[in-house]
Each structure stands twice: as structure tokens, then as C-alpha cells.
C-alpha positions in Angstrom: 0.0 0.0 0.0 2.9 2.3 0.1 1.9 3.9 -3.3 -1.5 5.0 -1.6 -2.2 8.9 -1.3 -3.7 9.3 2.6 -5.6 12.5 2.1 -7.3 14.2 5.2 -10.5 17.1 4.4 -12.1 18.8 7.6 -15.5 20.2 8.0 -14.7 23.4 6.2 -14.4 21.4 3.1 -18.1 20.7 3.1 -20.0 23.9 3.2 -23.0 22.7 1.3 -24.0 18.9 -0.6 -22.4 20.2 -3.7 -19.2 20.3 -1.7 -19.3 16.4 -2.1 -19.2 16.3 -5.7 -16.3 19.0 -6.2 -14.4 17.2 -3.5 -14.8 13.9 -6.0 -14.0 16.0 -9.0 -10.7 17.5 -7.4 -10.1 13.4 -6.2 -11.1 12.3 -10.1 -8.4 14.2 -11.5 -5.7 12.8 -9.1 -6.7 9.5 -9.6 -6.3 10.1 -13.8 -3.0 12.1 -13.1 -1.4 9.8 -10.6 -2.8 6.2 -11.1 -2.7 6.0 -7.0 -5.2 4.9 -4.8 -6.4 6.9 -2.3 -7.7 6.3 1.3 -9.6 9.9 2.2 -10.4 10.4 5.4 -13.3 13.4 6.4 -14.8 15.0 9.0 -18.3 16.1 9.2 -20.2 19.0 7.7 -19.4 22.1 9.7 -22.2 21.9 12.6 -23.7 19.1 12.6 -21.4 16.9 15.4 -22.6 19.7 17.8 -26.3 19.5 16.2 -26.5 15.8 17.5 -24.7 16.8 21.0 -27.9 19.3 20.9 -30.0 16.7 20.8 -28.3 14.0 23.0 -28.4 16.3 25.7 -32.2 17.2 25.1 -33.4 13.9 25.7 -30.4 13.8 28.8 -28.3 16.5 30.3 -25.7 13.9 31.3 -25.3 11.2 29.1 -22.7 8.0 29.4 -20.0 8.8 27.1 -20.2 5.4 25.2 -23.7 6.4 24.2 -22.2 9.7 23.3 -19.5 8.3 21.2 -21.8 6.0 19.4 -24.0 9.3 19.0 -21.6 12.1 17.6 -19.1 9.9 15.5 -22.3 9.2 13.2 -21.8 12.7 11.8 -18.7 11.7 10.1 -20.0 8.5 8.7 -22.6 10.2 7.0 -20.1 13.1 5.8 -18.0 9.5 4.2 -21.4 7.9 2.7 -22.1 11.6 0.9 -18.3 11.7 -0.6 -18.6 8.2 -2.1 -21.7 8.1 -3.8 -20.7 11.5 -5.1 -17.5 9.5 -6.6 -19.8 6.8 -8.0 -21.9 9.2 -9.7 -18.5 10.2 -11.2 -18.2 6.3 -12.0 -15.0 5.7 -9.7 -15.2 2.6 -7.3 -15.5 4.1 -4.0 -16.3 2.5 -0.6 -16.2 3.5 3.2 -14.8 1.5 5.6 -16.8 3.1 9.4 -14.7 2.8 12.7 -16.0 -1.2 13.2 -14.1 -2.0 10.1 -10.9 0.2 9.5 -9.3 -1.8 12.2 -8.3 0.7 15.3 -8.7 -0.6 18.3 -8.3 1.9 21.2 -8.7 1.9 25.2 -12.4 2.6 26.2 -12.1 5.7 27.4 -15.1 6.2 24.6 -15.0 10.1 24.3 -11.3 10.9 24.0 -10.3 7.6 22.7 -6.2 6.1 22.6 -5.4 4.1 19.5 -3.9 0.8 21.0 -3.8 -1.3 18.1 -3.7 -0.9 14.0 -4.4 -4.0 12.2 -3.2 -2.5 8.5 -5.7 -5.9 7.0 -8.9 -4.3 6.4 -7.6 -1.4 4.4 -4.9 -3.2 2.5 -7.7 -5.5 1.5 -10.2 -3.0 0.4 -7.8 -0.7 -1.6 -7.0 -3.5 -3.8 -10.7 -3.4 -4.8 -11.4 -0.1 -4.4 -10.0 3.0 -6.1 -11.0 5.4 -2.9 -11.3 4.0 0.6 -13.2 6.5 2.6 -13.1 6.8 6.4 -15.1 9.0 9.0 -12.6 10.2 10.9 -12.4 10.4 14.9 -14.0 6.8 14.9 -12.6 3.5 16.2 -14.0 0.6 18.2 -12.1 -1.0 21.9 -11.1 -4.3 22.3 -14.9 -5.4 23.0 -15.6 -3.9 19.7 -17.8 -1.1 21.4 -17.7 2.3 19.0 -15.1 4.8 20.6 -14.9 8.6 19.6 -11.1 9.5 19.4 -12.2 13.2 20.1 -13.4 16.6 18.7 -11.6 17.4 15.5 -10.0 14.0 15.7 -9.9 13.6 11.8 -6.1 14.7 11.5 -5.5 11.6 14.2 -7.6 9.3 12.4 -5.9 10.2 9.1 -1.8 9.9 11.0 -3.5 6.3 11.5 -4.3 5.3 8.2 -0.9 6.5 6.9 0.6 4.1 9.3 -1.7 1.3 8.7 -0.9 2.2 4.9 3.0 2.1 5.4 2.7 5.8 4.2 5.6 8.5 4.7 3.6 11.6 4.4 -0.2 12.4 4.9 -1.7 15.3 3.3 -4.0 17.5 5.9 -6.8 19.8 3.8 -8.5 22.8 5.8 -9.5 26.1 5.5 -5.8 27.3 6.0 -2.4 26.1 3.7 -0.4 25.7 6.9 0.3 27.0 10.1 0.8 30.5 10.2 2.4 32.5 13.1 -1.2 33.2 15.0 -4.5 32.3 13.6 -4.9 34.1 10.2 -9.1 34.5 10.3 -8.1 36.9 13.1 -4.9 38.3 13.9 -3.7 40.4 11.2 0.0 39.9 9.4 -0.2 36.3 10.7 2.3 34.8 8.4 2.5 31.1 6.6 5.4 28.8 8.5 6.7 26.7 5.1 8.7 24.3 7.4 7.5 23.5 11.2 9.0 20.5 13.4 7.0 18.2 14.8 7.8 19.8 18.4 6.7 23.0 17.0 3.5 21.8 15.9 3.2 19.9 18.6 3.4 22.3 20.8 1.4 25.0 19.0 -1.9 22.4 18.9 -1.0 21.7 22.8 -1.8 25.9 23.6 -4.9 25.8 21.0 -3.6 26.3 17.9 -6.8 24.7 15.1 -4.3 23.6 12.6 -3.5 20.2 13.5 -4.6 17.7 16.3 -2.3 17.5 18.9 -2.0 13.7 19.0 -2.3 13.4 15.3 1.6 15.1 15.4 2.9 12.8 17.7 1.8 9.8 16.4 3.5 10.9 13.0 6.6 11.9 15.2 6.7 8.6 16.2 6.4 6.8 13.1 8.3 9.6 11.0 5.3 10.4 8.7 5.9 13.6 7.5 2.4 15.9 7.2 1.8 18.3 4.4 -0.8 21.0 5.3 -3.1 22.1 2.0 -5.6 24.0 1.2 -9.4 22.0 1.1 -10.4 24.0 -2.5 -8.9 23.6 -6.1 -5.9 23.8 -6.9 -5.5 21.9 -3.5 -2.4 24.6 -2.5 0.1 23.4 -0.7 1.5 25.1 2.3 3.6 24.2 5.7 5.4 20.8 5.7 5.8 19.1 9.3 8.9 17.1 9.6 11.5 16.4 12.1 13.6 18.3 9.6 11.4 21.4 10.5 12.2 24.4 12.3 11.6 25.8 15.8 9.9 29.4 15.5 7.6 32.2 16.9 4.0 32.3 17.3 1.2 33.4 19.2 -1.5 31.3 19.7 -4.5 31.3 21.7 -8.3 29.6 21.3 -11.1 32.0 22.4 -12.7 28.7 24.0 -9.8 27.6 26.1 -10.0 28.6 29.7 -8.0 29.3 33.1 -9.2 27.3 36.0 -7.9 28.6 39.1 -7.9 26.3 42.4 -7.2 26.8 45.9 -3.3 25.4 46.0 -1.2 23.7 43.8 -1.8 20.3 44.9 -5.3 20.8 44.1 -4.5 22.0 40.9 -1.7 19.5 39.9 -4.9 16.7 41.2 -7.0 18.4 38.3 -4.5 18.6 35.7 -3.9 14.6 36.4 -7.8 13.9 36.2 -8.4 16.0 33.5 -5.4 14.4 31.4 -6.5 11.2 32.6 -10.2 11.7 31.1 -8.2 12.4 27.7 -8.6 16.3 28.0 -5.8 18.7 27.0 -5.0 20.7 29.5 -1.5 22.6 30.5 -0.5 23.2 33.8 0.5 26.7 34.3 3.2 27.0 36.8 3.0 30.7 38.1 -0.1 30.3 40.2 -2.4 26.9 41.0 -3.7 27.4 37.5 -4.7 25.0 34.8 -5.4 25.4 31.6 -8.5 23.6 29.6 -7.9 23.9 25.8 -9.7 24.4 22.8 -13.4 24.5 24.1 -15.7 21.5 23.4 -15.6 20.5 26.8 -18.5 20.1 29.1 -16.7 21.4 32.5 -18.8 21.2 34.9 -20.1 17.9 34.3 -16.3 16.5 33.7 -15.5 18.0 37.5 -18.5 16.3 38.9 -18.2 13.1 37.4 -14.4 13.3 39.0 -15.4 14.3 42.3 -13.6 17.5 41.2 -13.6 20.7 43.3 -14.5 23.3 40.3 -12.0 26.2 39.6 -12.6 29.4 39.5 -12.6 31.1 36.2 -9.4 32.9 35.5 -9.4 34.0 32.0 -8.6 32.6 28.3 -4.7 31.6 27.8 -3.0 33.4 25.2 0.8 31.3 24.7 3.8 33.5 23.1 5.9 30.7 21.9 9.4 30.6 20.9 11.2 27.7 20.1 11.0 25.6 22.9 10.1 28.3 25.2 6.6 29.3 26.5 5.0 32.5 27.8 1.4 32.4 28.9 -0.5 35.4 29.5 -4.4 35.8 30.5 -6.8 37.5 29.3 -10.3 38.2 30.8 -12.3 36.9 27.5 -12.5 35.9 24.1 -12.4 39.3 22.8 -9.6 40.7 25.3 -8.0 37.4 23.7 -8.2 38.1 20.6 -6.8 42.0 20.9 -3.5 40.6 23.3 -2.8 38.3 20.7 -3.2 40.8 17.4 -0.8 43.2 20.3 1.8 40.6 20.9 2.1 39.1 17.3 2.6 43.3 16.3 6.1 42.8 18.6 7.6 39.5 16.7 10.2 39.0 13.9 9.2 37.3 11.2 12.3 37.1 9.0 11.9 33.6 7.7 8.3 33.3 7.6 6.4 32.7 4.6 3.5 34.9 2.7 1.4 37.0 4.8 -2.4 36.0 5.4 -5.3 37.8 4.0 -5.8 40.3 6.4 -8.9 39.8 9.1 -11.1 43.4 10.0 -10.4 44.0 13.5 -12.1 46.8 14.7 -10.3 48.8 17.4 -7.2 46.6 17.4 
């Protein structure tokens, strides 16, 4: 399977149905210009995983997570079932292969799922019938063969998967953005595209909130030196930042206007939350100045994850904004979203940028 193209497209990609069918054109043309097969992994159409936690949490306002899982992953198996019959109306042989058959097995900690266990079988098999294998990303099933969700924007892991089940090198990761820039370039303005990132760049950046890339996603790929190439999800399919371990250490500032600052009463008590929040799966960074942790990216029902701990809840702090350079880490807090939002556009205004690549369309900021 080596000769297999792993391709990766994320909600943004499918803005309406007739995304589907320009998706299979762009993925009709590859096929005639290369002659590879492709395993495409997607993610579901923007809204609707958080439509079907709407309505999970109608009908209960604290449901078990393996019902959740089972729940919220079917938003990417339709998303998989609309790309391939819009590649069969095309007349390509197209298939999907759902988190029961792509052969990930992971712990059972159903929400934020580990991958355990890649049995490379089911996909080696099915690309030798098939001229695109489509997966739902963020799905998987535990050793019991119960349905597991690896996460929220999960795709990128689920994709790092599939290359190594492949035997791949390289994955190729389609968003909204080329690459990762030096702060987020829908908002901050002058954010500028990073051609060549390390993995513990990247790494890092996802860790403090950066949307690019899926934390865990980076280090599986460290580990099984697959590089990632970061694209655009739209014809011509631009490419932009490659992540490598040849890639450099830079600047950026990077903050999520969902992340939050817990504060707690000493630092043993935050240290016990950072270990149960890590242990339920969720990103968090323990900030060292004060008992303060850090809950990253949003998408996290707080409160409920603290009482099903037995966790004292923290006091609201503010929203993390990271200066990072190289290896080294500033966090500063803001009181919101929007205060966020204006540190961040403030500190990126004090960086050098003298090997970064083109600048970003620039965002309207009012009173930055």
C-alpha cells in the first residue's frame, strides 16, 4: 500500500452537498493524473457533530459517554457515505470503511479515545478493490468492539492512523488554511504562513490551542516519522507548511477564544486536576506561576467532567493566550475571548518574522 495517497478534508471542506461532488472531481483528477489509490479520510459537515450533541443532551443532560460516542461519530459517517456516492456518480469505485471495520482498536475511554492497536488488513484489502477507501474520521471501536470517539476534531488523528496502517511516509491534511501560520490568520492580522515547522513546533502549538493540526495526530506521525503536508481543502489543493523532524523551531502566538483558566485553591489541588483532566483524555497545560490549569480548545463540558471526578471546580481565570518561541513558553491571560483576541493581534505586532512565509489575508479588527 505504500503507493497510496492518505488525504485528510475537515468540515470546512463541506460547506454545502455540492461540496461532495467538487471534492470527488478535485479526487477524479488525481486519480487520472497519478494512477494511485487513495484512502480519504473526512470529517463532518461544519455543525452538525454539535447539532447531535444538541440533541443528545435534550433527551439527557448527562449522558454516558459510550452512548455519546456512538452518537456524535455518526456525523462523520454520514459526511463518508455523501463523498462516495458523489464518486460513483462520477463512476469511480469508491467504498467507506466506518470505525467497526478500519481496524483501530483503542482503550475505552469512549470520548477521547487512545489508538492501542492498527491491524493494516482491512484497508490493505479494500484498496485492492477499491479506487477510494473512505473513512469518518475520529472513529474506532475497543477491544470489546464497542464504538469509541477518538475526540473533537479528531480527523487529522484518524488520518496519521491510516498512513501508518498504509505504510505511508507523508499524509496530506486539507483545511481552511495552507499551513500553520504565526497566530491564527481568520483573526490576527499579518499572521504569516510557516513553510517548514518541526513536529515539536507543531506539537506544541496544537497543545496551547492552535486549530491547525490535532495534537495527537503530530505525535503519532513523530513517532512513526510520517511527515504531514498542510493544503488547502479547495482547487488547486495549495500546498503550504510541511511538518517534519527536519522542521524548524519558530515564533507564534496562539491562543483559542474557547480555552479557559481554572484557578484552584493550592497547587496540589491543581496538579490533582491537571492529572484527572489528562487522565479523562482532555488537554489541558499546567500553568506554573499560580495553582492554575489550563483547559484547551473549548468543546468540553466542564462542569459535568469535574462532577463526574469528584472534582472541586475552579474558578474562572481567563482565556490563555501562549507567546511561543522555540522551545520556550510564555502564557498570559486574558479576561475573555475578545480581550483574547486583541493581546494576541498586540503581541504578534512585537515578533520577527524574518523567515516566515507569505502573509495571510488580512482579518477586519475593529479597534485593534
Amino acid at each position: 500500500m505504500s503507493d497510496t495517497a492518505i488525504l485528510k478534508f475537515g468540515g470546512s471542506t463541506f460547506r454545502s452537498h455540492s461540496s461532495y461532488d467538487d471534492l470527488a472531481a478535485g479526487l477524479e483528477r488525481r486519480l487520472d493524473t497519478e494512477g494511485r489509490r487513495l484512502a480519504v479520510v473526512v470529517s463532518a459537515m461544519q455543525g452538525e457533530t454539535e447539532q447531535l450533541r444538541g440533541r443528545l443532551h435534550d433527551v439527557n443532560v448527562h449522558p454516558e459517554d459510550a452512548t455519546s460516542a456512538g452518537m456524535l461519530a455518526t456525523a462523520d459517517l454520514i459526511s463518508a457515505h455523501l463523498l462516495a456516492t458523489a464518486l460513483h456518480r462520477r463512476g469511480r469505485s469508491a467504498t467507506v470503511l466506518a470505525g467497526h471495520q478500519v481496524g483501530l482498536i483503542t482503550n475505552s475511554a469512549f470520548l477521547w479515545a487512545r489508538v492501542i492497536e492498527t491491524d493494516p488488513g482491512p484497508l490493505s484489502r479494500t484498496l485492492q478493490e477499491y479506487e477510494v477507501v473512505v473513512v469518518p474520521g475520529g472513529q474506532a471501536v475497543d477491544a470489546q468492539r464497542r464504538p469509541t470517539w477518538l475526540g473533537k476534531n479528531s480527523s487529522d488523528l484518524s488520518a496519521i492512523a491510516v498512513a501508518r496502517a498504509s505504510g505511508g511516509s507523508a499524509c496530506e491534511i486539507h483545511s481552511d488554511v495552507d499551513g500553520i501560520y504565526t497566530s491564527d490568520p481568520h483573526l490576527v492580522r499579518g499572521a504569516r504562513m510557516l513553510p517548514h515547522v518541526s513536529f515539536n513546533m507543531a506539537a506544541l502549538m496544537s497543545l496551547y490551542g492552535a486549530k491547525v493540526l490535532h495534537r495527537r495526530a503530530v505525535q503519532l506521525a513523530l513517532r512513526h516519522n510520517i511527515e504531514i503536508v498542510c493544503r488547502y481543502n479547495r482547487a488547486p489543493f495549495t500546498q503550504g507548511t510541511t511538518i517534519s523532524r527536519e522542521g524548524n523551531q519558530l515564533t507564534a502566538i496562539v491562543f483559542n477564544q474557547r480555552s479557559v483558566v481554572l484557578g484552584y485553591d493550592s497547587d496540589d489541588a491543581a496538579d490533582i486536576a491537571h492529572g484527572l483532566f489528562h487522565a479523562a483524555g482532555i488537554d489541558t497545560v499546567r500553568l506554573t506561576e499560580k495553582p492554575w490549569v489550563a483547559v484547551v480548545g473549548g468543546f468540553v463540558d466542564l462542569e459535568e467532567v469535574q462532577r463526574r471526578q469528584n472534582l472541586k471546580p475552579g474558578t474562572y481565570v481567563g482565556v490563555p493566550v501562549a507567546e511561543i518561541r522555540g522551545s520556550k513558553v510564555v502564557t498570559h491571560i486574558a479576561g475573555d475571548g475578545e480581550d483574547a483576541l486583541h493581546l494576541a493581534q498586540r503581541l504578534h505586532d512585537t515578533i520577527d518574522l524574518p523567515s516566515a512565509g507569505p502573509a495571510a489575508p488580512q482579518p477586519q479588527l475593529a479597534g485593534v
